[in-house]
C-alpha positions as CSV (number, residue, x, y, z in Angstrom):
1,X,0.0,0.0,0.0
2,X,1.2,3.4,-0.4
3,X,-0.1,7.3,0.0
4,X,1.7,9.6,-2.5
5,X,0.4,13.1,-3.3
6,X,0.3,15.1,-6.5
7,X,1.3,18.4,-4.4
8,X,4.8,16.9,-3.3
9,X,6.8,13.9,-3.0
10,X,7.9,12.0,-0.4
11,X,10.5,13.6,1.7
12,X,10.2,17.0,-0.1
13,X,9.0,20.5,1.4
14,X,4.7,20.7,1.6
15,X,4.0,23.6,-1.0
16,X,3.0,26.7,1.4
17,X,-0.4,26.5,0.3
18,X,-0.5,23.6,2.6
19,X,0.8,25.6,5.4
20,X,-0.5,28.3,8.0
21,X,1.0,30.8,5.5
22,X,-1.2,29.6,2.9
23,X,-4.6,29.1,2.4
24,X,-3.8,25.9,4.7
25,X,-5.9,23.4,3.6
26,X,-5.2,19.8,3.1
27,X,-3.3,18.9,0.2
28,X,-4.2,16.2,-2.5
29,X,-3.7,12.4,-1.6
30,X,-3.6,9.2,-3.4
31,X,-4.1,5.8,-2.4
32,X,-2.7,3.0,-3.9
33,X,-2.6,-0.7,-3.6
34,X,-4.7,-0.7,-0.8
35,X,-5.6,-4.6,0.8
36,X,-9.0,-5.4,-0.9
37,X,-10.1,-6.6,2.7
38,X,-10.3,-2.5,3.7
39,X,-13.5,-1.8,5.4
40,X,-12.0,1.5,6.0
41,X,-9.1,3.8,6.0
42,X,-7.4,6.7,9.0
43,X,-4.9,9.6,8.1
44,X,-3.0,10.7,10.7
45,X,-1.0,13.7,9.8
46,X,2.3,14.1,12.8
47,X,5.0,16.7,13.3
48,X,7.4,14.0,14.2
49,X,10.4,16.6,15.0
50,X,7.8,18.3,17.9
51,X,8.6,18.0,21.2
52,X,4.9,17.7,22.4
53,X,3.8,15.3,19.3
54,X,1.8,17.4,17.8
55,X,-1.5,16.3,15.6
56,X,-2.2,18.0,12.5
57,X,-5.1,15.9,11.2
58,X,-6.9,13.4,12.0
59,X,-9.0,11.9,9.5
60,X,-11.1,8.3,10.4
61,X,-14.2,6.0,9.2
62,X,-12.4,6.7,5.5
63,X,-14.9,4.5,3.3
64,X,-12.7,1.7,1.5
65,X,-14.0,2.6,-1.8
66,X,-12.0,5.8,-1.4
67,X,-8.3,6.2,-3.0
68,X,-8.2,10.3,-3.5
69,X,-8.7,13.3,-1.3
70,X,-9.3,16.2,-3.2
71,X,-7.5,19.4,-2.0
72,X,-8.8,21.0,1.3
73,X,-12.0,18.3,1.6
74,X,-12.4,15.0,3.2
75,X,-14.9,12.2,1.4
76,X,-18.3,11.8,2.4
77,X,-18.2,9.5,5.0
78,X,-15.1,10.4,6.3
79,X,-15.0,12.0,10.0
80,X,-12.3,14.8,11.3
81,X,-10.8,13.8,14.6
82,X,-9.9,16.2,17.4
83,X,-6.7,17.6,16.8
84,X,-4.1,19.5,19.2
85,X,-6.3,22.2,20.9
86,X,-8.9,20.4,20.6
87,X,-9.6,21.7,17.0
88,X,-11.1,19.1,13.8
89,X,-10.1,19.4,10.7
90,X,-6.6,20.0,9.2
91,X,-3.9,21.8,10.5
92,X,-1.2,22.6,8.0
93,X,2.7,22.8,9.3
94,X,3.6,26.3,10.3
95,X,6.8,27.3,10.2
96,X,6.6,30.4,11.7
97,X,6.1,29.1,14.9
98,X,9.7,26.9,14.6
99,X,13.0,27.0,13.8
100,X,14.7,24.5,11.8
101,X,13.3,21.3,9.8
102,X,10.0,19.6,11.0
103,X,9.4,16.4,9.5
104,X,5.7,15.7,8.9
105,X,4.1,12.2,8.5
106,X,1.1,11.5,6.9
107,X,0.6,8.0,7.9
108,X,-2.5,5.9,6.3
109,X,-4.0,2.9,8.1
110,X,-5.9,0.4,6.2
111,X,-8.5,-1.5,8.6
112,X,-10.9,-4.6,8.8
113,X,-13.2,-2.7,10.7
114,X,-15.3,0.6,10.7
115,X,-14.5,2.1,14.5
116,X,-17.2,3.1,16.9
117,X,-15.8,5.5,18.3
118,X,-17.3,8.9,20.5
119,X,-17.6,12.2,18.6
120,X,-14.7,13.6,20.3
121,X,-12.2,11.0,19.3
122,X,-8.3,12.3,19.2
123,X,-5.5,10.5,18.3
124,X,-4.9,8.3,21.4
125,X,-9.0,6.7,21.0
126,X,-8.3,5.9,17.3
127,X,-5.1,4.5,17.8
128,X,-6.2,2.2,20.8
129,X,-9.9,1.5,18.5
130,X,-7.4,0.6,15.6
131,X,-5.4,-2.0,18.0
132,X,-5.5,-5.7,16.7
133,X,-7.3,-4.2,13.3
134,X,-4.6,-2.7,11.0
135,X,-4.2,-4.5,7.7
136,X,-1.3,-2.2,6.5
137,X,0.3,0.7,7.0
138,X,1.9,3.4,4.4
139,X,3.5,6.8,5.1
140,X,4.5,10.2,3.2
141,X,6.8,12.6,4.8
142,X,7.2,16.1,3.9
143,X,9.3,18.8,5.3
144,X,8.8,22.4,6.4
145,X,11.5,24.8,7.2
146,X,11.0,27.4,10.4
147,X,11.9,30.6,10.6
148,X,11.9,31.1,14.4
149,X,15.5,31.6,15.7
């Protein structure tokens, strides 16, 4: 399985339309070779070089008919996670707010199951409703660079 997008390539900077000084939205996603057994999908989007883990989205219930995100929307059917702050919906990298490179993972989890989960589900309840489910795992990292000093 693997999640590529048509806005950067793995290990390359996000575009700063995907940032906070942007229009910061989500960028465009692919999924490919995806388990047939899918009965849904998760994106979790992590700063990985935060010292507090920081979540940037949070995306669950991801039909498995879907392989595309168009920019800045989620499919129907999909549901935004709570975020850091206790905000849904994505939260681009900002750079502004850093010095340095951030690495930022955009990690897909393929599923046998749809998850029950409550309405104010963050990162921690999807990962422990995902435990004993995940069917594969694929990543895309891009970078930002700060300008903090």
């Amino acid at each position: 399985m693997k999640i590529t997008s048509p806005a950067f390539a793995d290990k390359q900077p996000v575009p700063e339309q995907y940032t906070c000084k942007g229009i910061n939205v989500n960028p465009p996603l692919e999924f490919l070779d995806t388990p047939k057994e899918s009965k849904s999908f998760v994106i979790l989007v992590e700063d990985i070089d935060s010292s507090n883990q920081w979540i940037h989205w949070l995306v669950y219930n991801i039909p498995a008919d879907v392989s595309f995100f168009e920019e800045g929307t989620i499919p129907k059917g999909s549901v935004d996670g709570i975020c850091n702050g206790g905000t849904r919906g994505y939260e681009g990298p900002c750079p502004k707010y850093f010095s340095g490179i951030h690495r930022y993972s955009f990690t897909l989890y393929a599923l046998d199951i749809v998850l029950t989960v409550p309405d104010d589900a963050d990162r921690n309840i999807i990962l422990n409703a995902m435990d004993g489910h995940i069917l594969e795992v694929a990543k895309l990292h891009g970078v930002a660079a700060g300008e903090q000093a």
